[in-house]
C-alpha positions in Angstrom: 95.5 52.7 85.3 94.1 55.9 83.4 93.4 57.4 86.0 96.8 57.2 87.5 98.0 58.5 84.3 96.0 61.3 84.4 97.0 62.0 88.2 101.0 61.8 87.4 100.6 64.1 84.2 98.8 66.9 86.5 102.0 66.7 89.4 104.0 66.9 86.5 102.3 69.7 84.9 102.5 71.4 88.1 106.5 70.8 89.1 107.4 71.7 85.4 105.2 75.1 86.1 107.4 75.0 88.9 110.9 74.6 87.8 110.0 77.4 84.7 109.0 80.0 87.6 112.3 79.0 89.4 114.3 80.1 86.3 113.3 83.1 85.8 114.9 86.5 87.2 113.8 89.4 88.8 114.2 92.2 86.9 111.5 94.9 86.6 112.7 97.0 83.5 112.9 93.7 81.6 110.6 93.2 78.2 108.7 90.3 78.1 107.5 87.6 75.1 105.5 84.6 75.6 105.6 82.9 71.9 102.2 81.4 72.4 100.5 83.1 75.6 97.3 81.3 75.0 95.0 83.4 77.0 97.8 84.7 79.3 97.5 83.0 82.4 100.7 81.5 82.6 102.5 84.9 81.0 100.9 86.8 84.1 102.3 84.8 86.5 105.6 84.8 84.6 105.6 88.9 84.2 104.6 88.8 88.3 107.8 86.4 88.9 110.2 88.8 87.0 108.1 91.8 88.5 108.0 93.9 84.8 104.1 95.7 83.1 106.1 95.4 79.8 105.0 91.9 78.7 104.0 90.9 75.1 102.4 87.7 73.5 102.1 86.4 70.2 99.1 84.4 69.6 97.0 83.4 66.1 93.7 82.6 68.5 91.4 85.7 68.6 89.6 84.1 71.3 92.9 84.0 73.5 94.4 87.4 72.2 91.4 89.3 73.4 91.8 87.0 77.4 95.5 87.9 76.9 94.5 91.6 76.6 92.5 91.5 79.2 95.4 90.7 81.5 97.3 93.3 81.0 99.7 91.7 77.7 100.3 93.1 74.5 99.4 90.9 71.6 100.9 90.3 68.2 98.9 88.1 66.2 101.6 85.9 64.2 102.6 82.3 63.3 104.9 81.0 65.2 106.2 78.6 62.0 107.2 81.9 60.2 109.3 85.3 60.8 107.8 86.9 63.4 106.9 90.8 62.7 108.9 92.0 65.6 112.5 93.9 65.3 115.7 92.2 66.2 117.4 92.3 69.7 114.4 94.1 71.9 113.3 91.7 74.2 115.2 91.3 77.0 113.4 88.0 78.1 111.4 85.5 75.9 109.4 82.6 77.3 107.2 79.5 75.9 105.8 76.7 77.5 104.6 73.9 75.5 104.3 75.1 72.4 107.7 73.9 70.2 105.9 70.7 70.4 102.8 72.1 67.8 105.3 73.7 65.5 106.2 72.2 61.8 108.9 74.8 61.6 111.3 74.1 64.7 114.2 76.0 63.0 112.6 79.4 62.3 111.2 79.5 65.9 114.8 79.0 67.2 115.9 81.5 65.0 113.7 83.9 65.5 114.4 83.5 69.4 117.7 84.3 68.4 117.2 87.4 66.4 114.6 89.4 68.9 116.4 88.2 71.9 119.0 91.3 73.0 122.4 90.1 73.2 122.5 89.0 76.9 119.3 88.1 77.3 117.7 85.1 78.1 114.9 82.5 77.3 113.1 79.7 79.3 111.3 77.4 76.9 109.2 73.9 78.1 108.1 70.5 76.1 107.5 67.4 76.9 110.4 64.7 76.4 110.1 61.8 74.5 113.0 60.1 76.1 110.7 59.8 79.4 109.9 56.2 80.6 106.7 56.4 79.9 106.9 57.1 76.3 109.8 54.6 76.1 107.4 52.1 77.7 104.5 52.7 75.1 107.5 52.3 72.1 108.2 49.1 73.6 105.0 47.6 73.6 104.4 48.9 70.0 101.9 51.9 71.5 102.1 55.4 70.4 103.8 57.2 73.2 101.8 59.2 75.2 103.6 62.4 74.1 103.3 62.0 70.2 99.5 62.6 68.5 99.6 61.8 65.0 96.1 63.3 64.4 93.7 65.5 66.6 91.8 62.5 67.6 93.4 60.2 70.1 94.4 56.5 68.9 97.1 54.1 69.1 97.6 53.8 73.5 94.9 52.2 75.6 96.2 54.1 78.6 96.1 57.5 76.9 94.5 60.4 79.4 92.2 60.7 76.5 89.5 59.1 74.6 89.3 57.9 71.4 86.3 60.0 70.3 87.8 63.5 71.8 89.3 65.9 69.7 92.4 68.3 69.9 91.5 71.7 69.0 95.3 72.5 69.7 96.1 70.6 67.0 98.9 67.4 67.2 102.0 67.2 68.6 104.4 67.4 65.5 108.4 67.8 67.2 108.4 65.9 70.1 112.5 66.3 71.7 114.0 63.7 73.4 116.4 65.2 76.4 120.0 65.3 74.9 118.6 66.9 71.3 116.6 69.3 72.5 120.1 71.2 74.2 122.0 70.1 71.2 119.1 71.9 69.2 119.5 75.1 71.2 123.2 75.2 71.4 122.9 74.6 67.4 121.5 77.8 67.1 124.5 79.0 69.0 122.5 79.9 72.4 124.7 78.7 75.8 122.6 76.3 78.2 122.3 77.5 81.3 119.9 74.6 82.9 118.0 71.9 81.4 115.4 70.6 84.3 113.2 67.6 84.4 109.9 67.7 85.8 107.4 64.8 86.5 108.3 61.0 86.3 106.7 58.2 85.5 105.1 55.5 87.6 105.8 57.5 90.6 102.3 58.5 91.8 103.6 61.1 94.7 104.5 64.6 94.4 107.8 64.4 96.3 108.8 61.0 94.9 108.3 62.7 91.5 110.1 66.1 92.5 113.3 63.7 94.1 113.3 61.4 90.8 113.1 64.1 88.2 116.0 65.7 89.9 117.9 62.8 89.9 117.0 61.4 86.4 115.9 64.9 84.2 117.1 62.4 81.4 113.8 60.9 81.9 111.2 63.0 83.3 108.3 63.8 81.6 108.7 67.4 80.8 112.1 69.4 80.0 112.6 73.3 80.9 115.6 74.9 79.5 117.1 78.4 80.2 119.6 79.6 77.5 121.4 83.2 77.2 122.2 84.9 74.0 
């Protein structure tokens, strides 16, 4: 059964990859920001998808920053739970995949999006949903769901991807969304939706089942991608 955990959460890893590429425009004079590039993998491939060399990260890992570099992006070393050292309305695109879950400080990250973003511009942020079935599931049964870590080592769901005796050096998951508050949240902070996408969906242990019933149910898919315009 862990295994077939572990084989779901990779497809659905992979479609929400997907569906972040998909909204993203083409626009070569655009600035970039990743808020948490990591080592700048994913950011490349975003900056390739939007076609623009003017990409920025902010990252607090020195290991990542100098990978980031190495690619190409532009690295501000910052905490993402605090006011960012950047100057209002100069990005014309900002980005983050997977990282609202780590934060303590959900509203300064919003508002921050909101104050560097120029007016017009957009941003495409990813998490992972806690409405999904398989987190409502693990709820039911009196488990921790399998998108909420209460410490960096993993306890409290014998069908967990990970071990008991591994250890997160990402840290936990602190905010985990569920799918209607995470646009409330946005449009909150006045931003207008644009898309909210699901990707990934539990039991389903094929690609194009998953891609068909994510589509059909975003509501409960694993992960949530949404696009919203200054």
């Amino acid at each position: 059964m862990r295994r077939l955990f572990s084989r779901v959460f990779d497809i659905s890893d992979g479609l929400n990859r997907s569906n972040f590429i998909h909204l993203l425009e083409y626009d070569p004079s655009a600035r970039l920001l990743d808020l948490g590039c990591g080592a700048g993998e994913f950011t490349a491939r975003c900056a390739l998808t939007i076609g623009t060399k003017n990409v920025y990260g902010v990252e607090l890992d020195d290991e990542c920053i100098g990978k980031a570099e190495s690619r190409g992006i532009k690295c501000i070393r910052a905490d993402l739970n605090e006011r960012l050292p950047i100057d209002s309305s100069c990005f014309d695109v900002i980005i983050s995949n997977q990282v609202i879950e780590h934060l303590l400080n959900c509203d300064t990250f919003i508002e921050e999006i909101q104050r560097i973003l120029k007016p017009g511009g957009y941003a495409v942020i990813s998490t992972e949903n806690m409405s999904s079935w398989h987190n409502i599931f693990a709820l039911v049964l009196g488990y921790r769901p399998f998108s909420q870590f209460y410490s960096t080592k993993f306890f409290g769901n014998p069908l967990s991807t990970h071990d008991k005796e591994e250890e997160s050096e990402l840290g936990t998951h602190i905010r985990v969304f569920a799918y209607r508050p995470f646009k409330d949240f946005f449009e909150l902070y006045r931003f207008k939706v644009e898309s909210l996408l699901g990707a990934g969906y539990y039991p389903m242990p094929s690609k194009p089942l998953m891609r068909l019933m994510s589509k059909m149910d975003p509501r409960h898919a694993h992960f949530m991608t949404i696009k919203v315009r200054k």
